[in-house]
GUKOL-916172 format. One record per atom (N, C-alpha, C): y negated, x, z. Coordinates in steps of 0.1 Angstrom, whole numbers, plus 5000, padded with zeros to 4 digits. Last residue first. Layout:
N
YXZ ...
END
This chain:
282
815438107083 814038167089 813238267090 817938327077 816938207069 815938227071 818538357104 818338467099 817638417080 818938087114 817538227123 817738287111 820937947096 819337947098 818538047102 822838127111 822638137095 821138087096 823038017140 822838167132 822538187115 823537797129 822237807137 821837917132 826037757115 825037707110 823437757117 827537837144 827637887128 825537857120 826537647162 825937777165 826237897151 828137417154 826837437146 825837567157 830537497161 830637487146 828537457145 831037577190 830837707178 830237627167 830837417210 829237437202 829737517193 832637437228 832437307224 831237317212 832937707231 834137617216 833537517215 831137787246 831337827234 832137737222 831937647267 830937637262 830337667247 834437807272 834037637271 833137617263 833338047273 833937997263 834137847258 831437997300 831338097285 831838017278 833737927317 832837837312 832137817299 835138137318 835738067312 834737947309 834038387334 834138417317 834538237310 834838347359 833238347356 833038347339 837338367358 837338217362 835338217359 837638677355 838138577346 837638477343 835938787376 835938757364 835838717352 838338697392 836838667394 836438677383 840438887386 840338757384 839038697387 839039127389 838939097371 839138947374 838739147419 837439157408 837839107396 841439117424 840738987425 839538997419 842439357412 842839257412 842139167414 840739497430 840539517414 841139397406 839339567456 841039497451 840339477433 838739897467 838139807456 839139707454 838840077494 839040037483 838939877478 836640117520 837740177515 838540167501 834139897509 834240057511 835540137512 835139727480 835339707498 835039917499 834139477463 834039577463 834239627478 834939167471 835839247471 835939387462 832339037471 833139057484 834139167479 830839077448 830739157454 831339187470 831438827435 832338927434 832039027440 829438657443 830738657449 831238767448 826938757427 826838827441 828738757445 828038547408 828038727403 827738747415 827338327414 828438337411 828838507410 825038307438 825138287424 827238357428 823838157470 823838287462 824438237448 823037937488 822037957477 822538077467 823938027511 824637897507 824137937495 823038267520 824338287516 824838167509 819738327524 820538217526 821838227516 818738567521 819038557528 819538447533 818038627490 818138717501 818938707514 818138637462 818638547471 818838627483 816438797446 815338667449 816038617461 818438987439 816938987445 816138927448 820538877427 820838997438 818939007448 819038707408 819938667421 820038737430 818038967392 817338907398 818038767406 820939067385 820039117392 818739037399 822538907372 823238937390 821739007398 823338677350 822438727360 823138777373 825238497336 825738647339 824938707347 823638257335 824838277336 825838377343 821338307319 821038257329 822738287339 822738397294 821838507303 821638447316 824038187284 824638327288 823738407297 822137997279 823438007287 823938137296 820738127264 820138097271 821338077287 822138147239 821838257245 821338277261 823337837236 824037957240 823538047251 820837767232 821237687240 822337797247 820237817201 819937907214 819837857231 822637717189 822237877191 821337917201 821037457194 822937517196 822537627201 818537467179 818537437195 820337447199 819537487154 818437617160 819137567178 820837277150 822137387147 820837497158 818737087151 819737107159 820637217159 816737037135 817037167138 817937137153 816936747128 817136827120 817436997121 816536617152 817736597146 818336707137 813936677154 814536697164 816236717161 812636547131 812536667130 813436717143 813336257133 813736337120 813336457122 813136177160 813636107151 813936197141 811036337171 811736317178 813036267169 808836377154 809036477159 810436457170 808336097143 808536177132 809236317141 806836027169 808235947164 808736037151 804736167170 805636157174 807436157172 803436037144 803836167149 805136227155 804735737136 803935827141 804435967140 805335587101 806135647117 804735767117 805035447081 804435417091 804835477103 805635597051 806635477058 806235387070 803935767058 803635667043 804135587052 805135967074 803535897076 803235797068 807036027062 806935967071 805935887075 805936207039 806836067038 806835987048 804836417055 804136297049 804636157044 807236497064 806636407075 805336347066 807936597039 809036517046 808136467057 806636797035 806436667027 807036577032 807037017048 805936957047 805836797047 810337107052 809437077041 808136977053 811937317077 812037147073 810237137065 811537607085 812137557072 811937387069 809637557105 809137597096 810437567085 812137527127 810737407124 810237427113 813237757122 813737627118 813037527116 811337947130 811637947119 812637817115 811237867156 810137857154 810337897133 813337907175 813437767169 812037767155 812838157178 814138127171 814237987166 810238207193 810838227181 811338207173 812038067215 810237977207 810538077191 813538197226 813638067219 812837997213 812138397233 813038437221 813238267215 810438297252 810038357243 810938397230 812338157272 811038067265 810938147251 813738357293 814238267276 813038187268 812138467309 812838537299 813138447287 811238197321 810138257315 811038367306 813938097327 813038007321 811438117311 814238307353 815038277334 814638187327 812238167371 812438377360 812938347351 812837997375 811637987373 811938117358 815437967386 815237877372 814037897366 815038137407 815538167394 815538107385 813837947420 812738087416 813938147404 815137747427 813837737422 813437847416 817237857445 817437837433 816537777421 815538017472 815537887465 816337937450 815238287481 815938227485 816038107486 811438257475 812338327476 813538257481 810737867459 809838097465 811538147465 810237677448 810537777436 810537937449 810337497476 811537517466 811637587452 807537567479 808837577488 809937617479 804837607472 805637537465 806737647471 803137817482 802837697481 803537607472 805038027492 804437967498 803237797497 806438077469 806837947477 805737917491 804638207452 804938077449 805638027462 804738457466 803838397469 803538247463 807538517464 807238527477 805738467479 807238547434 808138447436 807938407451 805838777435 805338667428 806238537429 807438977439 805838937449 805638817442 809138967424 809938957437 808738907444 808039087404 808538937402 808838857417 807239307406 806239217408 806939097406 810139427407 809539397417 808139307417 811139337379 811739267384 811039277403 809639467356 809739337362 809839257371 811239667350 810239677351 809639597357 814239507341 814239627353 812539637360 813739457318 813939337329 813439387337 811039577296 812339567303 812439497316 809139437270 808939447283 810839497290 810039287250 810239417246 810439477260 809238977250 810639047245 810839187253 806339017251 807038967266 808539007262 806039047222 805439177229 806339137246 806138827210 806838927206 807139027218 804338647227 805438597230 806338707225 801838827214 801838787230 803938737228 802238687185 802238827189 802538857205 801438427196 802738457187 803438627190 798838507198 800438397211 801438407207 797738547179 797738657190 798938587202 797638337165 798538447159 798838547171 796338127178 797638167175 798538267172 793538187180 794638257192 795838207184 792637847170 792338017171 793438017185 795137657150 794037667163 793537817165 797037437132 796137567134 795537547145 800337357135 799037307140 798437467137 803237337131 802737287124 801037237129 803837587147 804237587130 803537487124 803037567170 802937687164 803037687146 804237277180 802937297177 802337477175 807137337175 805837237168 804837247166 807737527195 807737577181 806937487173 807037357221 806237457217 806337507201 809037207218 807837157216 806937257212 811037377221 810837277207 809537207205 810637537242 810737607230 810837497218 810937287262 809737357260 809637407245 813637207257 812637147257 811437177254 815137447259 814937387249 813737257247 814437527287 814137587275 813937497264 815337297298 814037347301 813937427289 818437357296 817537187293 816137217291 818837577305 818937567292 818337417281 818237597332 817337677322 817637657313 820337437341 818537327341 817937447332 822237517335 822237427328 820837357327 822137747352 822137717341 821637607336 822037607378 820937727376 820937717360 824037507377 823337437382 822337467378 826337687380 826537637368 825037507368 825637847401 825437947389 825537827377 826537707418 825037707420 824937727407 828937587418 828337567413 826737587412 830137897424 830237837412 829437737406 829237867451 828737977441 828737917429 830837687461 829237677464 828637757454 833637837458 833137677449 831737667451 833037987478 833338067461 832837897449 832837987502 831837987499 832037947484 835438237514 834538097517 832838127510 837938237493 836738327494 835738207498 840438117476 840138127489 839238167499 840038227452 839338087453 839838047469 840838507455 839538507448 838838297453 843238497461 842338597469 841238517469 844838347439 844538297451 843238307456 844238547418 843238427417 843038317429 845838737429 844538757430 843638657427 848338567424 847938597439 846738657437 849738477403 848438427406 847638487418 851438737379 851238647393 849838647394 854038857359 852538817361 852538717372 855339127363 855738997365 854738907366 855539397337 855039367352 855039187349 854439597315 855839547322 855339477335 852139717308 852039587297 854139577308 851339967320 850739837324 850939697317 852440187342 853440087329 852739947331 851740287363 851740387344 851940287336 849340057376 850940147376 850440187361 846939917391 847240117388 848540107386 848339747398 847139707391 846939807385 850939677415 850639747401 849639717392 850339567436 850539667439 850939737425 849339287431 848439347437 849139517438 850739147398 850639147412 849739317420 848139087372 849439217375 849239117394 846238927362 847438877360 848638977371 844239107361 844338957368 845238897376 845139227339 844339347354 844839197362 844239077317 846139147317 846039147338 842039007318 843038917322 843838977327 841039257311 840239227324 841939107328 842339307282 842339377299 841839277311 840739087270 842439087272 842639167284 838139207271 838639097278 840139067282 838439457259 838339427274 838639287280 839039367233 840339477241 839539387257 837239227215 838739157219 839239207238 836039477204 835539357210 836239317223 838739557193 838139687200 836739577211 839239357173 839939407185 839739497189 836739337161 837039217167 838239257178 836739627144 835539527150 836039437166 839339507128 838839607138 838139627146 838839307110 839539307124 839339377134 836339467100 836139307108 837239327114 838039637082 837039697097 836539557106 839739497070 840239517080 839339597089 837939337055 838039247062 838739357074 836239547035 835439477049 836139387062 838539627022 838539727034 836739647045 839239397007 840039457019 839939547028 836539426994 836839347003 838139347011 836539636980 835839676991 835639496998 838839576962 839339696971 838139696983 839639226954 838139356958 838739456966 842039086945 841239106956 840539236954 843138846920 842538966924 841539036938 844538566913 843738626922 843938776927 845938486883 846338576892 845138596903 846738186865 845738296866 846138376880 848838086840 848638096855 847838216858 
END
């Protein structure tokens, strides 16, 4: 009977990984615990005793407007993350599998839009979104057009990247096979190479998620002045209150803005595994 031996420097990788993971972990569990406390012990000394109650989640989905928000924010997403991927797969295709002059420099160009900070950005964006609607209504200002526009152009470039080494991992040879068998281009790009980098388009289906998701600044800045049109992140700004802050209803807010995330997350963990491992392949 043979004995398994454990690596002294693999007990000590896995307990800094827990570690890692509950120092991660902590705020969220806070933000809930905060949620959870009734309204007059959100500040008490004794924050793990207390009678857990819904009355800030009340606050929170009593808030006129709060379902309009919710779904803008999940509306906003979901078209930058369809758009991206669409684009960024097409696009990684014809980067990986076509020569042309300027490539390298588009390639380089798409590194270099990365690095740019949001912040810097974010007023010629505001002129540039004010002189789209003038000739196109529904991308200008105070449209949910103009933010699908912005996060569409933030995400294109890491996604093109990221898909851009998965395209390149699927062999050569494999669409000459195709070509033998009689399948078009196309049809080779839709059928067997679309299929194939799916774990890439998971992963970055996420990121794309997330950012379009969590936005508060360019919302805070494009949605000016139609209140129906605002995002999920300008809600919580009802109950920053000049005298004081309900803190309570901020973490449940939140909460109920964190849970799609996760949704989202569980329904895709097992091939955003696999995805991540490719990019870093790639």
């Amino acid at each position: 009977m043979t004995t398994l031996v454990r690596k002294p420097g693999r007990t000590f990788a896995e307990i800094v990984t827990v570690l890692v993971a509950a120092v991660v972990a902590f705020p969220l569990y806070w933000m809930v615990l905060t949620a959870l406390k009734p309204s007059g012990e959100v500040q008490s000394a004794a924050p793990w005793t207390f009678a857990p109650s819904l009355d800030s989640f009340q606050r929170v989905l009593t808030v006129s407007g709060f379902g309009r928000y919710f779904l803008n924010s999940l509306v906003v997403a979901l078209v930058v993350v369809l758009l991206s991927l669409l684009f960024a797969f097409l696009a990684a295709v014809a980067l990986t599998r076509f020569r042309f002059r300027g490539r390298t420099v588009l390639l380089v160009m798409l590194l270099v839009a990365q690095m740019v900070p949001v912040e810097a950005l974010t007023i010629p964006l505001f002129f540039l979104m004010r002189s789209v609607g003038q000739v196109a209504p529904a991308f200008g200002l105070n449209e949910l057009g103009s933010l699908v526009l912005v996060h569409l152009a933030f995400s294109l470039p890491f996604a093109i990247w990221m898909l851009r080494g998965f395209v390149a991992a699927v062999p050569a040879e494999l669409e000459e096979a195709a070509k033998v068998d009689g399948a078009s281009r196309l049809r080779f790009v839709w059928q067997i190479l679309f299929p194939l980098v799916a774990p890439g388009l998971v992963a970055t289906s996420v990121l794309s998620f997330i950012h379009a998701w969590n936005d508060f600044l360019f919302a805070k800045t494009f949605i000016i002045s139609r209140s129906e049109n605002q995002t999920l992140p300008q809600a919580i700004l009802v109950f920053f209150k000049p005298e004081e802050n309900d803190w309570g209803a901020i973490m449940a807010s939140s909460t109920l803005m964190t849970v799609p995330v996760l949704v989202f997350f569980v329904l895709v963990q097992r091939r955003l595994v696999g995805g991540m491992a490719g990019a870093v392949k790639g």
